[in-house]
Short mmCIF file of the C-alpha atoms (twelve columns), coordinates in Angstrom:
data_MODEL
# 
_entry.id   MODEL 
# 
loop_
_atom_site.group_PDB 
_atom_site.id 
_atom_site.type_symbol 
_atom_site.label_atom_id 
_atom_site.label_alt_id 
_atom_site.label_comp_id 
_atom_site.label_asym_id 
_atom_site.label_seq_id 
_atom_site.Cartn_x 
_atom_site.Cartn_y 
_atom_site.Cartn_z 
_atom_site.pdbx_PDB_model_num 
ATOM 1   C CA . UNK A 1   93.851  -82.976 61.287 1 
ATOM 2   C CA . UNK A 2   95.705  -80.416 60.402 1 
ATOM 3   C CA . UNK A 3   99.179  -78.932 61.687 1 
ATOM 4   C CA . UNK A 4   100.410 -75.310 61.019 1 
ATOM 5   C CA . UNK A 5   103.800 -73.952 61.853 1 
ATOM 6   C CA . UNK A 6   104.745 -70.669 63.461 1 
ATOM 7   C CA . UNK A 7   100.740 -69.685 63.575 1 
ATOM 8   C CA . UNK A 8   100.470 -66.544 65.319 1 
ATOM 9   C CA . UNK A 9   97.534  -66.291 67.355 1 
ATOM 10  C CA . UNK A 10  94.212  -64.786 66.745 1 
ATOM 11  C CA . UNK A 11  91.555  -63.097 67.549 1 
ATOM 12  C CA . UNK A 12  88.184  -65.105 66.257 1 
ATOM 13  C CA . UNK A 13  88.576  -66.128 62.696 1 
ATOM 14  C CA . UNK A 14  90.278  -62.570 61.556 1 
ATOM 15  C CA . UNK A 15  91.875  -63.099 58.664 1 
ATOM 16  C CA . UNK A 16  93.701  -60.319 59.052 1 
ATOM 17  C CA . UNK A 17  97.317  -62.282 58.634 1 
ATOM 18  C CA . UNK A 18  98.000  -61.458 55.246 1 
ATOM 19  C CA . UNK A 19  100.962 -62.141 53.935 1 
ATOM 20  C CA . UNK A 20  103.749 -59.760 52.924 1 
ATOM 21  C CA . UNK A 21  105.230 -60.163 49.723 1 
ATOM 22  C CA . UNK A 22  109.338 -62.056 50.434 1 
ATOM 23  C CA . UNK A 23  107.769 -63.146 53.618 1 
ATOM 24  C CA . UNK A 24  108.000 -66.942 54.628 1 
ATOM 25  C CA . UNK A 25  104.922 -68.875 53.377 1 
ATOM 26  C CA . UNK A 26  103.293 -70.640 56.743 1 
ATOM 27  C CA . UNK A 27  104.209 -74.531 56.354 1 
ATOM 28  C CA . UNK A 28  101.219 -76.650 56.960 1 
ATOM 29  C CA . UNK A 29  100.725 -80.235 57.090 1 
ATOM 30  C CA . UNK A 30  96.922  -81.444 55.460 1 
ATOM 31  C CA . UNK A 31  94.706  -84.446 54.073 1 
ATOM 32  C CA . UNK A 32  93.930  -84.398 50.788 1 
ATOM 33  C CA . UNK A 33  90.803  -85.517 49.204 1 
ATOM 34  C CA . UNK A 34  92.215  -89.190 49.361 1 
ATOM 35  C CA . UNK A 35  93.295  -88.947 53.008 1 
ATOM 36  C CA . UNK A 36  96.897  -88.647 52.091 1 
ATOM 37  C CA . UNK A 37  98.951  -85.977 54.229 1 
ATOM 38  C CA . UNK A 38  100.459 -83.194 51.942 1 
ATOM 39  C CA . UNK A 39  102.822 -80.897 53.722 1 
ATOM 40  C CA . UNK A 40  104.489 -77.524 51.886 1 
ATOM 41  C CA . UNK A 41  107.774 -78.528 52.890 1 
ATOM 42  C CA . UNK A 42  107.461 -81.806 50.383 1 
ATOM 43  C CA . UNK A 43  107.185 -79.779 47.804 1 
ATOM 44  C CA . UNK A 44  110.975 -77.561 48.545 1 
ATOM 45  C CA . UNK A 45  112.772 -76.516 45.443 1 
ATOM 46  C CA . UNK A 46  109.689 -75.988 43.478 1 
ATOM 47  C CA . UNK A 47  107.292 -73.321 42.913 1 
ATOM 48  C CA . UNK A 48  103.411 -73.910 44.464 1 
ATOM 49  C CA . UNK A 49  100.352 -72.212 44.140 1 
ATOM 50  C CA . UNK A 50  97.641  -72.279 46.611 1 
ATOM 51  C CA . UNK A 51  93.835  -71.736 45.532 1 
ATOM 52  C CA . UNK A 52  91.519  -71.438 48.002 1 
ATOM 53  C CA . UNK A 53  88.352  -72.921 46.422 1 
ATOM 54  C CA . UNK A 54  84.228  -73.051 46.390 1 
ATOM 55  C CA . UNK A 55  82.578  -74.778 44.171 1 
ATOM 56  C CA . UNK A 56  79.595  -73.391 45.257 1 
ATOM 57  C CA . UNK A 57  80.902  -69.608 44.964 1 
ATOM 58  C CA . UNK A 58  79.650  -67.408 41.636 1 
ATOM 59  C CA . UNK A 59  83.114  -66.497 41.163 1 
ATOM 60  C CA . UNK A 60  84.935  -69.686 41.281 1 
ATOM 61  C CA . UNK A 61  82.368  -71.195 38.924 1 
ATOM 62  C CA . UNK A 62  83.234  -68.256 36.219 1 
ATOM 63  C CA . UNK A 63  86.681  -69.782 36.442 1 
ATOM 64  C CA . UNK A 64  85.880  -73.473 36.193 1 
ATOM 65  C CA . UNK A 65  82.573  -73.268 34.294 1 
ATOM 66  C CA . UNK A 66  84.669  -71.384 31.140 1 
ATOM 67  C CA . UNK A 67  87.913  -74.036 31.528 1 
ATOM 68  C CA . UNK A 68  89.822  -70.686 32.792 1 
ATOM 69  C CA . UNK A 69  90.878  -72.620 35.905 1 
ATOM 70  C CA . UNK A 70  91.845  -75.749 34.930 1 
ATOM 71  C CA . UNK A 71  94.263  -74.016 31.989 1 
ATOM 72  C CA . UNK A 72  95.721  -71.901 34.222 1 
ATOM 73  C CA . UNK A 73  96.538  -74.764 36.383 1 
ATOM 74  C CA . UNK A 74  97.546  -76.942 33.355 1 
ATOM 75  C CA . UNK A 75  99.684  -74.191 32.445 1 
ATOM 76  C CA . UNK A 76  101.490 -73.537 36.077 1 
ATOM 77  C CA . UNK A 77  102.217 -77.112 36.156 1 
ATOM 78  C CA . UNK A 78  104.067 -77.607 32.326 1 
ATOM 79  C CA . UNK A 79  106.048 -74.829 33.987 1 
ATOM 80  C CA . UNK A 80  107.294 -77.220 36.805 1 
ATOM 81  C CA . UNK A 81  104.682 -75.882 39.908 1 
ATOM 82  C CA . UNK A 82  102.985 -78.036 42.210 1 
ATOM 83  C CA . UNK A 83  99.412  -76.637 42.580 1 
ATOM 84  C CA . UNK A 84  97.281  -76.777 45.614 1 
ATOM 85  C CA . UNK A 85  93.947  -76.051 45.992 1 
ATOM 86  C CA . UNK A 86  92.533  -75.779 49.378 1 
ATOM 87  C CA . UNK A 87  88.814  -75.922 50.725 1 
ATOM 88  C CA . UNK A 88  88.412  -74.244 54.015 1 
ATOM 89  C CA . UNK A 89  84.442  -73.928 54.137 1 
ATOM 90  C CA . UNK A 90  83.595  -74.944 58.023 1 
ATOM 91  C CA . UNK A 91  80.906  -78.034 57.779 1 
ATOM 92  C CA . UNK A 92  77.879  -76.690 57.160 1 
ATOM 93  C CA . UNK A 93  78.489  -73.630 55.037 1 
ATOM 94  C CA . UNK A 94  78.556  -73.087 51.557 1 
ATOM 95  C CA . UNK A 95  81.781  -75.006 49.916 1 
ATOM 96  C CA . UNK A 96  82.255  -77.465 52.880 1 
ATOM 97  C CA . UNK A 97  82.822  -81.153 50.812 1 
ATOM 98  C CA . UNK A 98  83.431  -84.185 52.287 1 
ATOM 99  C CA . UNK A 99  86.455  -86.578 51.066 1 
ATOM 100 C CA . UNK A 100 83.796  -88.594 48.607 1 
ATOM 101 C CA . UNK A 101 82.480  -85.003 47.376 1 
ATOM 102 C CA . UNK A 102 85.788  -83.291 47.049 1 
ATOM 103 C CA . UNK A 103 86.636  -86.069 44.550 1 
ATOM 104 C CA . UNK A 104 83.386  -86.323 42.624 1 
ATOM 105 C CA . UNK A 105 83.721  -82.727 42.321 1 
ATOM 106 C CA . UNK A 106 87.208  -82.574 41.342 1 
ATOM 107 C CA . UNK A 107 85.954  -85.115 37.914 1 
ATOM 108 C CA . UNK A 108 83.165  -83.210 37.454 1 
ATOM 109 C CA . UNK A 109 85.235  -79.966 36.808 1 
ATOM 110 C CA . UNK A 110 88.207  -81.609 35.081 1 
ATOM 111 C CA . UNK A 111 90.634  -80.146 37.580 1 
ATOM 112 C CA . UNK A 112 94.271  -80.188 36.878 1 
ATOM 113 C CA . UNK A 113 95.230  -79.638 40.583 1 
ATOM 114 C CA . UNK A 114 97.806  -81.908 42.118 1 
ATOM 115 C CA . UNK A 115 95.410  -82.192 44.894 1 
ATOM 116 C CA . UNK A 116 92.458  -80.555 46.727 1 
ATOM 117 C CA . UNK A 117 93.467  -80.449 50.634 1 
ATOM 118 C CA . UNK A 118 90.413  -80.260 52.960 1 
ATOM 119 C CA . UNK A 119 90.418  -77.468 55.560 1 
ATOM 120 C CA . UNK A 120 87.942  -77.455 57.935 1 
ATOM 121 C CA . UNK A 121 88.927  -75.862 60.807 1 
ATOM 122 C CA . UNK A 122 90.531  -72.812 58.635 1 
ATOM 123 C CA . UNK A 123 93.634  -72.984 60.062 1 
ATOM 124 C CA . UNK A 124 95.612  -73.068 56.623 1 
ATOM 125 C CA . UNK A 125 93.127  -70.494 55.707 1 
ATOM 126 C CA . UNK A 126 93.645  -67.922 58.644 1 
ATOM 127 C CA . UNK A 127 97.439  -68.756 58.819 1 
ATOM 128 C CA . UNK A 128 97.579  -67.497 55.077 1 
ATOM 129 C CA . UNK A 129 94.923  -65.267 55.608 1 
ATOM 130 C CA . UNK A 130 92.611  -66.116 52.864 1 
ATOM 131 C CA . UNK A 131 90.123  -63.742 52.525 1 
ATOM 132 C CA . UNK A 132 87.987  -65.145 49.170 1 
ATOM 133 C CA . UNK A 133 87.352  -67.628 46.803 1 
ATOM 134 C CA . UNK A 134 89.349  -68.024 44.804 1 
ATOM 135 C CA . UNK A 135 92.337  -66.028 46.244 1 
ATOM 136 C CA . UNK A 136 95.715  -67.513 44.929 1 
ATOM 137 C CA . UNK A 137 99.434  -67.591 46.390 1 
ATOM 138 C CA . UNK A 138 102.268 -68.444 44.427 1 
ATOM 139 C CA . UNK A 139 105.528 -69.755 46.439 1 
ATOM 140 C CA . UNK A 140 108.997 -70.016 45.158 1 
ATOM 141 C CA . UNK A 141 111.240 -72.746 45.474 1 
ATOM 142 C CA . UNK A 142 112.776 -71.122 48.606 1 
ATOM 143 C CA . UNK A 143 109.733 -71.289 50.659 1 
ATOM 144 C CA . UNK A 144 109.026 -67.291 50.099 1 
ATOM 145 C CA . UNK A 145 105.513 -65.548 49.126 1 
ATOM 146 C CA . UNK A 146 106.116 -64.365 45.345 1 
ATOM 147 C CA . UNK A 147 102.365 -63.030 44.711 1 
ATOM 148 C CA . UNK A 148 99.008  -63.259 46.318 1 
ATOM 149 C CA . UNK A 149 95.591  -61.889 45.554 1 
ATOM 150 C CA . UNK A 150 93.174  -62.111 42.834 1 
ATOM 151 C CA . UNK A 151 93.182  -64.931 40.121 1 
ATOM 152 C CA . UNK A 152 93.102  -61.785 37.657 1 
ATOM 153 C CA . UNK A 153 92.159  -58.137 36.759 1 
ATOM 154 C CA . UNK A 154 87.906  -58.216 36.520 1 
ATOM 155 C CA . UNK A 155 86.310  -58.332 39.680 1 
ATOM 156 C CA . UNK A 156 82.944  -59.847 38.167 1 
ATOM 157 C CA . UNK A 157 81.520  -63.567 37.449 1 
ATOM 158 C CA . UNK A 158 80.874  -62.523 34.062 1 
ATOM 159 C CA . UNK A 159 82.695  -65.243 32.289 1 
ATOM 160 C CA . UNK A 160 83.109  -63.366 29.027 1 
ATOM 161 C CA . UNK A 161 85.488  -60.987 30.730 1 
ATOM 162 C CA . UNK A 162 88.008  -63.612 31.217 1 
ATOM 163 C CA . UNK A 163 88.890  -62.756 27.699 1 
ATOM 164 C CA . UNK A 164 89.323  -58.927 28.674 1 
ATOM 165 C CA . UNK A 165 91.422  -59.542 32.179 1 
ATOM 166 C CA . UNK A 166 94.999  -60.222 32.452 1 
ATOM 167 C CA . UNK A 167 95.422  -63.568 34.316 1 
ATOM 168 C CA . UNK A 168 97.979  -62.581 37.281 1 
ATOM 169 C CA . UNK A 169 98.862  -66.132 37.976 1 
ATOM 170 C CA . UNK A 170 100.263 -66.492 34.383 1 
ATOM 171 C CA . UNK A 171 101.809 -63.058 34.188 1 
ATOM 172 C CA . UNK A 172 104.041 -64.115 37.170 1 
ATOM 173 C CA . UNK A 173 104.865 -67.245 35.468 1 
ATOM 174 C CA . UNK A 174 105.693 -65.449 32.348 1 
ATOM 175 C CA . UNK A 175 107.854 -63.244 34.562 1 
ATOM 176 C CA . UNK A 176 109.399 -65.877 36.445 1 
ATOM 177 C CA . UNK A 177 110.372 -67.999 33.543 1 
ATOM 178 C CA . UNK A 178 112.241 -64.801 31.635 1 
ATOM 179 C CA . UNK A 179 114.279 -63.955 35.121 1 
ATOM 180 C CA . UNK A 180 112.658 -60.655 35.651 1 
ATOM 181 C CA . UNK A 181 110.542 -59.236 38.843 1 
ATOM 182 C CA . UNK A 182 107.110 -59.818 39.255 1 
ATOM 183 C CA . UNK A 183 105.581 -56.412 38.684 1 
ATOM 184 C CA . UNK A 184 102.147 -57.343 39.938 1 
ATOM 185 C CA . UNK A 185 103.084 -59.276 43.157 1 
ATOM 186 C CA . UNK A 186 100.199 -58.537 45.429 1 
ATOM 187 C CA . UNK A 187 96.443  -57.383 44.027 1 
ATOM 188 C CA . UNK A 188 93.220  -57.417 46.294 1 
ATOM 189 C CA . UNK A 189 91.399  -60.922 46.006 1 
ATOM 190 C CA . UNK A 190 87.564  -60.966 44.803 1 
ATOM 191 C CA . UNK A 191 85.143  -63.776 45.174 1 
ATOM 192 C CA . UNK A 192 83.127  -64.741 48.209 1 
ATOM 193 C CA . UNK A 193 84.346  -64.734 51.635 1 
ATOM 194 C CA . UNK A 194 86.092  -67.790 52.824 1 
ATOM 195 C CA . UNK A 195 83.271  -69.677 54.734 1 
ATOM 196 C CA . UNK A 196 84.987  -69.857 58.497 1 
ATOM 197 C CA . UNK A 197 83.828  -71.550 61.125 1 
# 
């Protein structure tokens, strides 16, 4: 079960609600892979970041396969943020887990999220208007959108241009942490398509 606040309605599964940079990120309240509820508004006064993840997506596994992922979420959390990642595959498409799954996968890949919150029905997805895996969201401690869009700078699943690409997640936390603007605060997401129902 999941609850979403001020969800504006829409047409199919459009995930054409993106969200504006300074806007108001959606609150939500979701299970996690242990069946605990996990609601944004828990987490006031600190910074999150959403993932949306699929462990079955080329893309996602360039990220987790070459430990890119798990230091970048490492990394986000020494720096005091919460991090979220959320699976919105529909049962029965590529990247849908079940509780028991979600957690066997989460050992397998040595993730350092604070928890993996199961989506379903997409309506976290669609509300944030996730378009790929992974597509990442950083919110501030007030609640606001700070940056959204691609993990980083190559669009490919070549794992040996992590290397090469400039990790947007980290440059924002870089930016955050000396006081200054984030100069990259929205980029176009890669990956594969979020897997709605």
């Amino acid at each position: 079960m999941v609850a979403i606040a001020g969800l504006t309605a829409f047409s199919g599964k459009s995930t054409s609600n993106e969200i504006k940079i300074g806007s108001k990120a959606p609150a939500f309240t979701a299970k996690d892979s242990n069946g605990k509820e996990r609601s944004l508004g828990d987490y006031k006064g600190k910074y999150v970041v959403l993932e949306w993840l699929n462990h079955g997506c080329p893309y996602v596994r360039k990220h987790y396969d070459s430990g890119n992922m798990q230091r970048t979420q490492a990394d986000a959390k020494k720096k005091g943020a919460v991090w979220l990642s959320i699976v919105s595959s529909a049962e029965g498409k590529q990247g849908y887990m079940t509780p028991a799954e979600t957690n066997a996968a989460i050992k397998k890949n040595k993730s350092n999220a604070d928890a993996v919150l199961l989506d379903a029905d997409g309506k976290i997805g669609l509300a944030y208007g996730a378009k790929t895996t992974p597509h990442m969201f950083i919110i501030d401690p007030k609640g606001t959108v700070v940056y959204q869009g691609a993990i980083d700078s190559i669009r490919s699943t070549d794992t040996d241009d992590i290397i090469k690409a400039e990790n947007y997640v980290l440059a924002a936390f870089r930016e955050i942490k000396s006081g200054s603007t984030i100069k990259t605060a929205a980029t176009e997401p890669y990956g594969c398509g979020v897997k709605y129902q």
